[in-house]
Structures are given as structure tokens and as C-alpha cells.
C-alpha positions as CSV (number, residue, x, y, z in Angstrom):
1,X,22.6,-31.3,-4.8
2,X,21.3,-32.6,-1.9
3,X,17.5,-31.9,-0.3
4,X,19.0,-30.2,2.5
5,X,21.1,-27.7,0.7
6,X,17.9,-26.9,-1.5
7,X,16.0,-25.4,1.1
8,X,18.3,-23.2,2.9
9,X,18.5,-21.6,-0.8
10,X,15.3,-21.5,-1.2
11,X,14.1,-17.8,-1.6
12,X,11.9,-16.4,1.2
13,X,10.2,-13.9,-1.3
14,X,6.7,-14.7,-2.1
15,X,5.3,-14.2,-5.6
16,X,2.2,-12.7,-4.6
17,X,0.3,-10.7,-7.6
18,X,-1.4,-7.6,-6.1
19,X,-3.3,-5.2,-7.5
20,X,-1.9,-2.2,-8.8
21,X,-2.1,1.1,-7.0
22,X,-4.0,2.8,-9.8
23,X,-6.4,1.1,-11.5
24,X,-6.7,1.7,-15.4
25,X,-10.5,3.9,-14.8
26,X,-8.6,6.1,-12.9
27,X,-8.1,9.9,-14.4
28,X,-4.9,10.8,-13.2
29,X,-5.5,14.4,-12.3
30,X,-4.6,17.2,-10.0
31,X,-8.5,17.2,-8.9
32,X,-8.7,13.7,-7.8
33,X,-8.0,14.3,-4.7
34,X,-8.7,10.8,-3.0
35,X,-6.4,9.3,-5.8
36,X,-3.4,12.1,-5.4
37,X,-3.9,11.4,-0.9
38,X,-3.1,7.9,-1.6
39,X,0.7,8.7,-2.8
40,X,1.4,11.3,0.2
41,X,2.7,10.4,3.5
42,X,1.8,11.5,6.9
43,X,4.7,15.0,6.4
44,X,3.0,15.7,3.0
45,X,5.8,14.3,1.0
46,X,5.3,12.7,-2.1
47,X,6.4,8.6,-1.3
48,X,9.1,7.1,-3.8
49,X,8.2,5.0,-6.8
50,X,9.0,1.5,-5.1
51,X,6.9,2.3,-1.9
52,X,4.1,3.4,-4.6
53,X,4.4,0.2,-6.5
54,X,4.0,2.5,-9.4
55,X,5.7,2.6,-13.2
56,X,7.7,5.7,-14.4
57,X,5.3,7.5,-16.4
58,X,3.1,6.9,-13.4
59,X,4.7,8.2,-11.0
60,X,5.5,11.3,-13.3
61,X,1.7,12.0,-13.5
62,X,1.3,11.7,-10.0
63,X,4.1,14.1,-9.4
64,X,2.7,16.6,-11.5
65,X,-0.8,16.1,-10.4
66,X,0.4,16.5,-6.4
67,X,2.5,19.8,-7.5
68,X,-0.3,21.5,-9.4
69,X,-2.2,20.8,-7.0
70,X,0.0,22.6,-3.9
71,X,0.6,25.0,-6.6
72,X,-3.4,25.4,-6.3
73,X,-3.8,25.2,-2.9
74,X,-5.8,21.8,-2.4
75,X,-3.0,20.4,-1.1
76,X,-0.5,21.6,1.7
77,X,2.9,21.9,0.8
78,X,4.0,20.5,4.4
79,X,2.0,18.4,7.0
80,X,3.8,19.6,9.8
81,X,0.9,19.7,12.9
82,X,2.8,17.3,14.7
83,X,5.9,19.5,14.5
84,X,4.5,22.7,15.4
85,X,2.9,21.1,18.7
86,X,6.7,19.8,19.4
87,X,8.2,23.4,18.9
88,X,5.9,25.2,20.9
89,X,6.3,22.5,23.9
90,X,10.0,23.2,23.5
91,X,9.9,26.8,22.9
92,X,7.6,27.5,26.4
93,X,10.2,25.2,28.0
94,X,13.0,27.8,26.5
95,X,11.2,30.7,27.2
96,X,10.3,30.1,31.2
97,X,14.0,28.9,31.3
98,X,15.4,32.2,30.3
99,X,12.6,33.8,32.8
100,X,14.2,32.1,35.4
101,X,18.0,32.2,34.7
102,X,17.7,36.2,34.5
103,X,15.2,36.1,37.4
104,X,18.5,34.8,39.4
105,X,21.0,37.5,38.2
């Protein structure tokens, strides 16, 4: 094979070790909050294994930890403030609309 054709199939992926998410001190728990907030996104949903970087029994724990503890109330079920600002922008807009379209009849 020749030099050229070895680079173009060269992989672009970089073996780079990184640390793993949870470290093997850590309790995984429904009380450990600042653990639990780390597998959450922004919505309140719980992210997907491969985003986690986590192994199956893992994520498991983590699952059950984050639904025991909505279950508990220390965690929201949804994060939806960014929503509710959204739908009351649009429902004021809806509202004076209709104002205005019977104020004409």
C-alpha cells in the first residue's frame, strides 16, 4: 500500500483515556444530589448512557437514584422555566388577539 493511501485511512478518532464520570468513592444514592445533577440535562431529563460515558449497572443506579429521588421531591420531575415563560408570551399574544378580533365584530 502506498504512503498516500495510508493516511486518508487513517482514523480521525483520538484514543484519549478520560476519567470516568463516577469515581469508585462515590455512593451512588438518591441523596447525593451533586452526583445525581451531573446525569440530568437542562429539561430535567435523565441523559442516555453514551452521553454519560457510563456502564450498565451504572446507569441503572443512577436511574433509580434520580427516580427516588423525584419520587421524594429533591428533584423536579420537569425543568420546564424556560417553557412556561414561552407559553405565557404566546398565550398574552393569543389573548389580546381574540380582544381585538371581537372588539371589531
Amino acid at each position: 500500500m502506498d504512503k498516500t493511501k495510508r493516511l486518508f485511512l487513517k482514523s480521525k478518532r483520538s484514543f484519549r483515556r478520560r476519567l470516568p464520570p463516577i469515581q469508585s468513592g462515590d455512593r451512588i444514592d438518591y441523596r447525593n444530589m451533586s452526583l445525581i445533577s451531573r446525569f440530568i440535562s437542562e429539561q430535567g431529563k435523565i441523559l442516555s448512557r453514551r452521553v454519560n460515558r457510563l456502564t450498565l449497572k451504572q446507569q441503572r443506579l443512577i436511574t433509580i437514584a434520580i427516580k427516588q429521588a423525584r419520587i421524594l421531591s429533591l428533584l423536579p420531575f420537569l425543568n420546564n422555566e424556560k417553557q412556561l415563560e414561552k407559553t405565557e408570551s404566546t398565550a398574552r399574544t393569543t389573548t389580546t388577539g381574540l380582544l381585538t378580533r371581537n372588539k371589531k365584530k
